[in-house]
Structures are given as C-alpha cells and as structure tokens.
C-alpha positions in Angstrom: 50.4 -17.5 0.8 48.0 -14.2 2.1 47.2 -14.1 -1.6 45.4 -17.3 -1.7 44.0 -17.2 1.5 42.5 -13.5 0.1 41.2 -15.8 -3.5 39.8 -18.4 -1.3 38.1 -16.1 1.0 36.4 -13.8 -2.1 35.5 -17.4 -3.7 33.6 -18.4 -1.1 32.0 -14.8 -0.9 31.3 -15.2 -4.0 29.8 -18.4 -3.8 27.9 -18.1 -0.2 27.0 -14.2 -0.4 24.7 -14.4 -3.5 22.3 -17.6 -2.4 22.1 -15.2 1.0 20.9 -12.2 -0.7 18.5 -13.6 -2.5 16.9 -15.3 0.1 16.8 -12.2 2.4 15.1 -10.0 -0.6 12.7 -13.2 -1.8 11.5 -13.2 2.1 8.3 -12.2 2.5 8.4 -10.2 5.6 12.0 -8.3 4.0 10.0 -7.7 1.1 6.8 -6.3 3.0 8.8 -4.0 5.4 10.8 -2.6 2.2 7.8 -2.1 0.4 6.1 -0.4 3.3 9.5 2.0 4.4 9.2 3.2 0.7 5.5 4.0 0.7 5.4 5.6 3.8 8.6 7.5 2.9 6.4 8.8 -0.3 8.8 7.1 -2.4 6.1 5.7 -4.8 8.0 4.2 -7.5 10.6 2.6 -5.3 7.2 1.2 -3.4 5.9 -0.1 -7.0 8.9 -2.0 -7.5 7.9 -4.6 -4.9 4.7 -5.2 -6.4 4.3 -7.7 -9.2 3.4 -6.5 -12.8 0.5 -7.9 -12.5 -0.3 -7.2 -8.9 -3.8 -6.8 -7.5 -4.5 -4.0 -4.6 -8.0 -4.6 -2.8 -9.8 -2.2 -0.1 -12.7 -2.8 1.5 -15.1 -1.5 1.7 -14.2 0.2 -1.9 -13.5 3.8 -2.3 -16.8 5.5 -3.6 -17.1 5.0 -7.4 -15.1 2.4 -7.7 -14.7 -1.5 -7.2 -12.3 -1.3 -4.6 -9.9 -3.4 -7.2 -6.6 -1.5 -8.4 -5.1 -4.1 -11.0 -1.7 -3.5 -12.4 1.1 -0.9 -11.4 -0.7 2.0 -13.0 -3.7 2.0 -11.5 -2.0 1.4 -8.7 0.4 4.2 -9.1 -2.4 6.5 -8.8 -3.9 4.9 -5.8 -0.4 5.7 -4.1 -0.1 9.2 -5.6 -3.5 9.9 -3.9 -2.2 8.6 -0.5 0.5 11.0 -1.0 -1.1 13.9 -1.9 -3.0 13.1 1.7 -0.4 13.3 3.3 -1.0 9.8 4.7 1.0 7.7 7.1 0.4 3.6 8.1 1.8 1.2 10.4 2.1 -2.2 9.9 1.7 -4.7 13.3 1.4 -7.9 14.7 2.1 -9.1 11.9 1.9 -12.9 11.0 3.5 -15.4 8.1 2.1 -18.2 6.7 4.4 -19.7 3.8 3.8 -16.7 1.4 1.2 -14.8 3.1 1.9 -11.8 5.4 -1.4 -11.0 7.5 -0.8 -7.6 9.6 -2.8 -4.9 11.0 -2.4 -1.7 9.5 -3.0 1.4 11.0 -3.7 4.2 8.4 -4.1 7.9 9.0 -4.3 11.0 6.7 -4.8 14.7 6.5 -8.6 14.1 5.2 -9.1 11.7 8.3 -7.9 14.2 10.7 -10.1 17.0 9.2 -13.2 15.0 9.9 -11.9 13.9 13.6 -10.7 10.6 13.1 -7.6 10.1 14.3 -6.9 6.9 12.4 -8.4 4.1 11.0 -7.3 0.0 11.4 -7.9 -2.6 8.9 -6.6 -6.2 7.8 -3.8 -6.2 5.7 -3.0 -9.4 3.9 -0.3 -9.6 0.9 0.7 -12.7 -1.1 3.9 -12.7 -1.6 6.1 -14.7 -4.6 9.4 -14.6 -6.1 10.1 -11.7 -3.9 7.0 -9.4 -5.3 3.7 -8.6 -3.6 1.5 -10.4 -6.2 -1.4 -9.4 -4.5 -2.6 -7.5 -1.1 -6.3 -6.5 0.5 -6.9 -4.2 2.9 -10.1 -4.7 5.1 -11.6 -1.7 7.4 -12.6 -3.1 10.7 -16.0 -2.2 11.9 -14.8 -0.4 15.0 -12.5 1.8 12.1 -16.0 2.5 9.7 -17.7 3.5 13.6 -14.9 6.3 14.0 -16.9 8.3 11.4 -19.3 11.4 12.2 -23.0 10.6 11.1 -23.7 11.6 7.7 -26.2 14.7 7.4 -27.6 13.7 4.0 -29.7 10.4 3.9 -30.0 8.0 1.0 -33.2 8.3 -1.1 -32.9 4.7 -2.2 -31.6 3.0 1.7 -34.2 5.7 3.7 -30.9 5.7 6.1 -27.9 7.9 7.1 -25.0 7.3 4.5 -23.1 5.0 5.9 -19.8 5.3 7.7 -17.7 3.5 4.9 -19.0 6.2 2.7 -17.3 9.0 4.2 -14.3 6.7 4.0 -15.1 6.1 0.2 -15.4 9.7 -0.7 -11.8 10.9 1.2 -10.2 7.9 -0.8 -11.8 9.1 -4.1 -10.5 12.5 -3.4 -6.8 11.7 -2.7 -6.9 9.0 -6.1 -8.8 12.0 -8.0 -5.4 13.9 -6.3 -3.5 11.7 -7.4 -4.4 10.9 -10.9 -4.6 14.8 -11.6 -1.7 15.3 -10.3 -0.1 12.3 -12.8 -2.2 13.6 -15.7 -0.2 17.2 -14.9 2.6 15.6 -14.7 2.9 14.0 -18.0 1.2 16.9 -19.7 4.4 19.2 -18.5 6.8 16.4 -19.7 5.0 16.4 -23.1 5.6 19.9 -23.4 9.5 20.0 -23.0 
C-alpha cells in the first residue's frame, strides 16, 4: 500500500510540478529579477540567457557614437562587458506589469559616474517580455539624471553651447563598451592562440 501512495504522489509531481515551473520562469517579473541578479552579479552570459536571440537593448539618450540601439546578443554582450569593466551596479524599483511589459525605475551607478561626482543616475526601464525572454528593453535617462552632470568646459562649434549633459553620459558609456569590446577582442585572441 505505502508503495502506491509513493507512485501516486510522484505521478501527480510529475504531472502538476512541470506546468508550475514553467509558469514561474515564463513570468515576466521572475524573468526580469533573474535577469537583473545575474547582471548585477557580473554574470554576463547567464544575464544573456534571458534575453531573446533577437533581442533589442535601447538607451537614451544614446552613448556618444552610436545609435543608442544594441541588436542581438553580441552587441549586446559587449554593452554588458563595458558595464562590467565599470564596475557598475543598478537597482530596479517600483516596478509595474502590464501583460508582458515590465516598466521600472532603474537606478544605475558606476565607477566613471563617481569619478565625475555623480553619485547615480535614474532612468525608465521598460522590457517586453515573451515566452519567458526579454525580447526587447529601453532604458530612458530622466532629465533630473542628465542635470547631475558638471558643465562641460569645451563648447560645440556647430550648437555655440556647452556640450550637453547627456554627452558626458555618452562618452563614460562609450568608454566602458570600448572596455568592453577590447576586452572581448583580447579575449578571443588568447583563445585563438591555445
């Protein structure tokens, strides 16, 4: 008889757990706050596993010399390698679900920002999320965040003005992808060499 009961009770875990696990990874908030422990735990390829092969990462305002759009693992790889190599932290809050979309804030913070006496910086975050997989996030600075920045010294031959705030931003970001991808680019070259 305690033999059946022990069948029965593994074929109903069996047949309950699964459906359960699923639906706790395919969550979007489970999936955001797993993404987000691995990032911020510098665990970049555990982090890219939540994103969709196809996934689309958006800042604004975009990081100098770029578009601000990081399509596809890779390039956004390197995006996460340069946060890393900043030594960067974030903090995701208040945040809100809508079907599949997660809107938080997100409070980001690096060495770089530190450096130039900003103690952090808070923008929008919003992620779609699908099938368990970020498909697709953007993060936008708020104003009071672009503010936080020292005036520039240098002006713009072009604007007549002070470089704007979201230029200093622009030009940390560039440094820690430019980090970032050199640090890939040694990477791979050592592997090729083994």
């Amino acid at each position: 008889m305690k033999t059946q009961i022990v069948a029965l009770m593994a074929l109903v875990a069996i047949l309950v757990l699964p459906p359960v696990l699923y639906a706790q990874e395919t969550d979007p908030v489970s999936v955001v706050n797993a993404w987000h422990d691995a990032l911020n735990g510098y665990d970049v390829d555990t982090a890219l596993s939540y994103l969709a092969d196809s996934a689309v990462v958006t800042i604004v305002p975009p990081l100098a010399g770029g578009s601000g759009v990081y399509s596809g693992r890779e390039e956004i790889r390197g995006l996460y390698e340069g946060f890393v190599a900043a030594n960067f932290s974030c903090a995701l809050s208040d945040c809100q679900v809508e079907g599949e979309t997660v809107t938080c804030i997100d409070t980001y913070t690096d060495d770089g920002l530190k450096a130039m006496g900003v103690d952090f910086i808070q923008g929008e975050w919003v992620a779609a999320v699908r099938e368990g997989k970020i498909q697709s996030y953007t993060y936008t600075i708020k104003e009071e965040s672009l503010a936080k920045f020292p005036p520039a010294p240098e002006t713009l031959a072009e604007t007549g003005g002070a470089l704007p705030g979201y230029a200093l931003v622009s030009a940390l970001g560039s440094l820690a992808v430019a980090g970032g991808l050199g640090l890939l680019w040694l990477r791979r070259r050592s592997f090729l060499r083994r």
